[in-house]
C-alpha positions in Angstrom: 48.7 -1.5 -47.9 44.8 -1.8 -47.6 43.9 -5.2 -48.4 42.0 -7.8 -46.4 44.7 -9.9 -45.8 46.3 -7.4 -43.5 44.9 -7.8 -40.6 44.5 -11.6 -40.9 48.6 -11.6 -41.2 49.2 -9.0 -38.7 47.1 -10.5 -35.9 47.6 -14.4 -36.7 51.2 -14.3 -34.3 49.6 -11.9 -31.5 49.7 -13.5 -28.0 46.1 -12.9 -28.0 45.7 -15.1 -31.4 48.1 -18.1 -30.0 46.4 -17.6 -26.4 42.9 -18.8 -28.1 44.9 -21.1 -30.3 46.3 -23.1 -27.6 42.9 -23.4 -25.8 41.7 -24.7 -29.4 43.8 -27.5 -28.8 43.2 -28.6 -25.3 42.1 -32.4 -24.8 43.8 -33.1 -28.4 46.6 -36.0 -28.6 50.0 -34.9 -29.1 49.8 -35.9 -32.6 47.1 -34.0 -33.7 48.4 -30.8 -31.6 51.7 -31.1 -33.9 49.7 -31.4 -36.7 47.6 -28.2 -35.7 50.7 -26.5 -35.3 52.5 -27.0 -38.5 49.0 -26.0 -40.1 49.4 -22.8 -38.1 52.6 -21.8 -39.2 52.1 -23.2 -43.0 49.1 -21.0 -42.9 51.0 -17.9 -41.2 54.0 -18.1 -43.8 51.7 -18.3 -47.0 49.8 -15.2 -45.6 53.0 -13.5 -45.4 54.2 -15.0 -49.1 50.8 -13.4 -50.2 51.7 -10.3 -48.5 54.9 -9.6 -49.9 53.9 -10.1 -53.4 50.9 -7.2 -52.6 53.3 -5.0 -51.1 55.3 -5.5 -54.7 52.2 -5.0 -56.3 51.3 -1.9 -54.4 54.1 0.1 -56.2 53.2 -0.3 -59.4 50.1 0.5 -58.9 51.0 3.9 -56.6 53.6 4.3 -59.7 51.2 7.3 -61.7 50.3 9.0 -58.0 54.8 9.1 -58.0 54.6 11.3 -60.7 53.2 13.6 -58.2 55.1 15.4 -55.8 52.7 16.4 -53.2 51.4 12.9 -52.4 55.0 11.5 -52.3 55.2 12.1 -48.3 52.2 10.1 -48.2 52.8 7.2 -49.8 56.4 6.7 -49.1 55.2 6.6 -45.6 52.6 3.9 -45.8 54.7 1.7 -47.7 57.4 2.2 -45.2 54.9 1.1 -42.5 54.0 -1.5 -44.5 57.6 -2.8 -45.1 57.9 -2.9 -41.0 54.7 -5.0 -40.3 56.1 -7.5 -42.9 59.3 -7.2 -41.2 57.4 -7.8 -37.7 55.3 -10.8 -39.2 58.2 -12.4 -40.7 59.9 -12.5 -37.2 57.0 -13.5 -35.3 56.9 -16.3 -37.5 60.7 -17.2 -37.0 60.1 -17.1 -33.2 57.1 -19.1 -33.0 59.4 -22.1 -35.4 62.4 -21.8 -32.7 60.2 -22.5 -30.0 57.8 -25.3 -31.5 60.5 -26.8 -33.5 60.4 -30.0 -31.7 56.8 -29.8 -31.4 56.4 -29.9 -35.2 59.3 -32.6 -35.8 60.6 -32.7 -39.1 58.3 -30.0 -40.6 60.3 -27.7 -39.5 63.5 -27.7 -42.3 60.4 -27.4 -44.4 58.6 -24.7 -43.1 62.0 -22.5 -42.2 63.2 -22.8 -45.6 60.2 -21.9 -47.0 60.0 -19.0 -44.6 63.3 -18.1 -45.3 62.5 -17.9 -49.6 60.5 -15.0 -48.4 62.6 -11.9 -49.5 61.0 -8.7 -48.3 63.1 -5.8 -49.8 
């Protein structure tokens, strides 16, 4: 799944991409690091809603390449791959509501059931 999204979504959850968040929001007032956070994790779930509709997308386009045999290895393969990063995303995302959940205050029945709408089959 070669799109420039990718790497936006894969990397937004990395420790290394919350480390330099969370020195983004030294010296801010509690408010504004709640809001901060609930912009992270809106942002982080629409990236992933945009992903799953490319990865649905992705099939029909690979669907003429199907008809061929030899490259079915191959693309099987990457969208397998790409099944387990949305997979990965998804939880990241689910981890990082559990443990801000009181940080981002009622945001959060919002933000997990919008997370949860997010069917990746």
């Amino acid at each position: 799944m070669a799109n420039k999204n990718k790497d936006t979504l894969s990397n937004l959850m990395t420790p290394e991409s919350l480390s330099l968040f969370f020195a983004r929001l030294e010296g801010l007032d509690n408010a504004e690091i709640q809001k901060a956070k609930e912009l992270y994790l809106r942002n982080a779930i629409t990236e992933l809603a945009s992903e799953q509709k490319q990865y649905k997308i992705s099939w029909l386009v690979m669907g003429l390449h199907l008809l061929i045999p030899i490259f079915w290895p191959m693309l099987l393969g990457s969208q397998k791959q790409a099944k387990i990063e949305l997979y990965e995303a998804k939880e990241r995302i689910e981890n990082a509501l559990k443990v801000w959940r009181h940080d981002i205050g009622r945001s959060y029945l919002e933000l997990k059931t919008k997370l949860d709408a997010i069917e990746l089959k």
